[in-house]
C-alpha positions as CSV (number, residue, x, y, z in Angstrom):
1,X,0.0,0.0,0.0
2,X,1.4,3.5,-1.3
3,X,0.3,6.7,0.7
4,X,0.4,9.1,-2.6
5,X,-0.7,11.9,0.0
6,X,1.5,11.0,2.4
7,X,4.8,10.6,0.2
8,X,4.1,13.5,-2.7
9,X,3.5,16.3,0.1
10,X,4.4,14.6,3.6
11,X,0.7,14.8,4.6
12,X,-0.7,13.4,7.8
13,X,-4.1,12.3,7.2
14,X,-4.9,9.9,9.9
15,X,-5.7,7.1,8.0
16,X,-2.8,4.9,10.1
17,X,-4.6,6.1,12.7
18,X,-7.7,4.3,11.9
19,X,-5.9,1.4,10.8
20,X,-3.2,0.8,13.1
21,X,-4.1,3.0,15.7
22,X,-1.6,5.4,15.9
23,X,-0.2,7.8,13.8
24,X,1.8,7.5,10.7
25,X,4.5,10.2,11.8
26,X,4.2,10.3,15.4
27,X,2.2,12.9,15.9
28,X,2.1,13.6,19.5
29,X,-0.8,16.2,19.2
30,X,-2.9,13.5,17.4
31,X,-2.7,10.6,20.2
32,X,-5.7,11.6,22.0
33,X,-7.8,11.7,19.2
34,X,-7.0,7.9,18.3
35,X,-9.2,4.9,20.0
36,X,-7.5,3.2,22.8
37,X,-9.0,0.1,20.9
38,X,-9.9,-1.8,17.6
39,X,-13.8,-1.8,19.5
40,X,-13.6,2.1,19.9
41,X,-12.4,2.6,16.3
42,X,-15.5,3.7,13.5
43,X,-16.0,1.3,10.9
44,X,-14.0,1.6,7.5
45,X,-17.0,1.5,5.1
46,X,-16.2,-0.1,1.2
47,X,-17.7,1.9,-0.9
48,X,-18.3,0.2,-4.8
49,X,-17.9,2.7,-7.4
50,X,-18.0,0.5,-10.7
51,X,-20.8,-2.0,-11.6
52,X,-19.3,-4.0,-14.6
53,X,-18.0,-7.0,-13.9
54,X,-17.2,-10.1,-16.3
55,X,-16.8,-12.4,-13.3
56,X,-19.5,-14.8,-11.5
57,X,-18.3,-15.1,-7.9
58,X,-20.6,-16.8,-6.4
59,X,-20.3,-15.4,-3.0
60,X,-20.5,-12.3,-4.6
61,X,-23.1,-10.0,-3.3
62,X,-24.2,-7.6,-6.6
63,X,-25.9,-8.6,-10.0
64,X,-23.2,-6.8,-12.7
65,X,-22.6,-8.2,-15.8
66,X,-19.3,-7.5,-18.0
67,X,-20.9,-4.3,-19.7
68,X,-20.6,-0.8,-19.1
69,X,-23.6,0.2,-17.1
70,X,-25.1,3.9,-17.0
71,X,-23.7,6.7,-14.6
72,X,-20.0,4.6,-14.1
73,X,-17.6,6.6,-12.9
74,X,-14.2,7.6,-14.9
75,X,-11.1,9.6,-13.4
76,X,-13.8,11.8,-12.2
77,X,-14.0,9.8,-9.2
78,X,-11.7,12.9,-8.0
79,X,-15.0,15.4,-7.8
80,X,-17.2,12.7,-6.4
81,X,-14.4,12.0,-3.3
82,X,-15.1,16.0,-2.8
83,X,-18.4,16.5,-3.3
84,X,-19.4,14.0,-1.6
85,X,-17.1,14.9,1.1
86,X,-15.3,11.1,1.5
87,X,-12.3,11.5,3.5
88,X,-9.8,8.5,1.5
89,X,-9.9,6.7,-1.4
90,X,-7.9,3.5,-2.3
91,X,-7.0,2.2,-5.9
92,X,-6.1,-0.9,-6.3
93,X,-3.4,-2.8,-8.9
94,X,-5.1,-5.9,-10.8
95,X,-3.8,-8.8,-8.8
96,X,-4.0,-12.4,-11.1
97,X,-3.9,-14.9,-8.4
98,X,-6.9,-16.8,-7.8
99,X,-8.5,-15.0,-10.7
100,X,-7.9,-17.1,-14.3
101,X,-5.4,-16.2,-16.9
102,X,-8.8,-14.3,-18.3
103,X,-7.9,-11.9,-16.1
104,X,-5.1,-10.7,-17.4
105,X,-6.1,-9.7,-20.3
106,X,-8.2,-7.1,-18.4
107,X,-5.5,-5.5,-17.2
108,X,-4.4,-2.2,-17.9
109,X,-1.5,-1.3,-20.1
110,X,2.2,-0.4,-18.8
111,X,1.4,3.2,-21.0
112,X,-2.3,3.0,-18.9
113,X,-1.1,2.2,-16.0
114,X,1.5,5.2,-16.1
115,X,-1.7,7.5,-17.2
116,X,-4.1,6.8,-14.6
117,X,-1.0,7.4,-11.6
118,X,-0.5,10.7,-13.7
119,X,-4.2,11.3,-12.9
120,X,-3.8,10.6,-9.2
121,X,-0.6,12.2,-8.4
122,X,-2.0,15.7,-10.4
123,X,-5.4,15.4,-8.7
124,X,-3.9,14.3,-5.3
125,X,-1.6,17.6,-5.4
126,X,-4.7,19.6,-6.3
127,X,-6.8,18.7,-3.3
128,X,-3.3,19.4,-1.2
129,X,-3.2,23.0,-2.9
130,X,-6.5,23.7,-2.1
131,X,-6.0,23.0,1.2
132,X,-8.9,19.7,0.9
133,X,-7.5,16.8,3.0
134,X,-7.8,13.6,1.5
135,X,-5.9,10.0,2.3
136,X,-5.3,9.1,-0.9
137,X,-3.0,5.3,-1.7
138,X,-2.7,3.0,-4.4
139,X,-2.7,-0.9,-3.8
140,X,-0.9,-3.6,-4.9
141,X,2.5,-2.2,-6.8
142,X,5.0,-1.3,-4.7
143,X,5.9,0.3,-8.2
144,X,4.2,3.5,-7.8
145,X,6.6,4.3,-4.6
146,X,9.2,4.4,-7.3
147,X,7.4,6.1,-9.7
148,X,6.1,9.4,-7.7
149,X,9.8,9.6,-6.4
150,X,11.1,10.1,-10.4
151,X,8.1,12.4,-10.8
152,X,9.0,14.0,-7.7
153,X,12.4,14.3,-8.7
154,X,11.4,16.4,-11.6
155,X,9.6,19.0,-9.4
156,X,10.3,18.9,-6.3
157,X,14.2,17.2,-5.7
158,X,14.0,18.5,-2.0
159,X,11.5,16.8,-1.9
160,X,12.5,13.6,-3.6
161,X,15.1,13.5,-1.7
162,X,13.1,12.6,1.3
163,X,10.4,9.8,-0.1
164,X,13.8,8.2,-1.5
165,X,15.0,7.9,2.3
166,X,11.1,6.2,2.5
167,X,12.0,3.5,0.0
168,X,13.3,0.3,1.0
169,X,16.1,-0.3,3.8
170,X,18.1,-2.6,5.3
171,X,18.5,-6.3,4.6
172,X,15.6,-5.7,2.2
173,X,17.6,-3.0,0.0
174,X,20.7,-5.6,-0.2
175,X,18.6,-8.3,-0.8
176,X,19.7,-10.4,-4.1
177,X,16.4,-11.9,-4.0
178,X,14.6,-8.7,-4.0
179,X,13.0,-8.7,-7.6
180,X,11.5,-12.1,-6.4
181,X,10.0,-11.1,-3.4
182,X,9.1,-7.4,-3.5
183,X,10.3,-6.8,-0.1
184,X,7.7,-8.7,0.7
185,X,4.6,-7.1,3.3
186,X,5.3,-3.7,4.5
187,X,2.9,-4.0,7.1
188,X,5.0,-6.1,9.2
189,X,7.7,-3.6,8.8
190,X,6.0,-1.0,10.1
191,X,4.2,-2.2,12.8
192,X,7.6,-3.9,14.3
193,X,9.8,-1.2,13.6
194,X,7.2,1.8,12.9
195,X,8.9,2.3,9.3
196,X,6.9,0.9,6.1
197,X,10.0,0.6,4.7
198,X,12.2,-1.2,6.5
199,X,13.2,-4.8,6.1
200,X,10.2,-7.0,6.5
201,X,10.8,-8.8,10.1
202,X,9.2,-12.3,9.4
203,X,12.4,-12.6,6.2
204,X,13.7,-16.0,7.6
205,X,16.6,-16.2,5.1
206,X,20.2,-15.8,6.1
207,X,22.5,-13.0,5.4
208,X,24.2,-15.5,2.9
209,X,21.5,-16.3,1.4
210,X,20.4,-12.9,0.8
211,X,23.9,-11.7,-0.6
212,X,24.0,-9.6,2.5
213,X,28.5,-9.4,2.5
214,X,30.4,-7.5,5.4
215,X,30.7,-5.0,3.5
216,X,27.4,-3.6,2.8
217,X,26.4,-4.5,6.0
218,X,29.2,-1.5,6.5
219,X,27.1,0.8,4.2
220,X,24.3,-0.2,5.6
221,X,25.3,1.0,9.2
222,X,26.9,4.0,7.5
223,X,22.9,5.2,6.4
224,X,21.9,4.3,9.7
225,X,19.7,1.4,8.6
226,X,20.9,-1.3,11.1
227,X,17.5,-3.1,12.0
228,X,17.6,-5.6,14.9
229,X,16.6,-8.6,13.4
230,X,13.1,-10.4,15.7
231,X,13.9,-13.5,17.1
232,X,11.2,-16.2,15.7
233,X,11.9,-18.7,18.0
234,X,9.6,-19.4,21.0
């Protein structure tokens, strides 16, 4: 999961709040707004925006059919989240597993894919100009991280500069296995170690079998991204 609000302008929205229960930076001021527990919490409501569908789930609760149905929403999803007054938004990568190779075939294009994050990132920094706080994240390619750091880059390298500290660490940044993996779940890095991007703490593979040498465990230490590694054992 990629925070585009939190990353592209360093906004605290308080979604990790609602989440996780705390917040995503810290924030002393907004501890005593945040449920001491998962029972005090409000409810995250799922909110369908798109009725076509060419599957047949059948635990599937709504009758959609693969054809474009009247009053879909496009990219202007952006002026329903603020008329409507909808405090996050989450868009979600086509994941294959568990769906048929069919499925792929529905997904979008590299040059589509690049498009619609164009769309996001512009209409996430418009809501952030206008002073209109919104959580806004993408799901599912750990990609876009990379991509709003080169966009960044191009207008803001102060700002770059920071979200590239926010990219991967550690053992995970060193791994030789890392195109295989992904760096696999962030949200076990950042619950253990209250960075979504350090290494993930369930890795069970050695530091030989990672690639991990002496010496960039040395570089490592040198960009201050030593991370005690948790004990699994009971």
């Amino acid at each position: 999961m990629i925070s585009i609000s939190r990353l592209y302008y360093g906004a605290e929205t308080g979604g990790d709040s609602i989440r996780y229960g705390r917040p995503s930076h810290g924030d002393q001021q907004l501890m005593h707004a945040i449920p001491k527990s998962a029972k005090e919490r409000r409810p995250v409501t799922v909110w369908n925006i798109t009725r076509t569908c060419n599957l047949r789930c059948i635990h599937c609760y709504t009758d959609s059919e693969a054809k474009w149905y009247p009053n879909e929403l496009t990219h202007d999803i952006f002026d329903f989240l603020e008329r409507e007054k909808i405090d996050r938004a989450c868009f979600y990568h086509l994941v294959y597993s568990g769906r048929g190779r069919q499925m792929m075939a529905d997904d979008l294009t590299h040059e589509e894919s690049r498009q619609a994050m164009d769309i996001i990132l512009e209409r996430t920094d418009d809501f952030h100009r206008r002073g209109i706080k919104k959580d806004i994240l993408t799901v599912d390619n750990h990609v876009d991280g990379v991509y709003l750091y080169l966009k960044l880059r191009e207008k803001d390298p102060e700002r770059a500069e920071e979200v590239r500290q926010l990219l991967l660490k550690g053992r995970c940044s060193a791994c030789q296995w890392l195109n295989a993996c992904g760096g696999a779940l962030r949200v076990r890095a950042d619950l253990v170690y209250k960075d979504p991007w350090a290494p993930d703490p369930a890795c069970y593979l050695s530091d030989e079998e990672i690639g991990l040498t002496e010496e960039k465990k040395k570089e490592l230490a040198a960009r201050g991204e030593e991370f005690q590694q948790k004990n699994q054992e009971k």
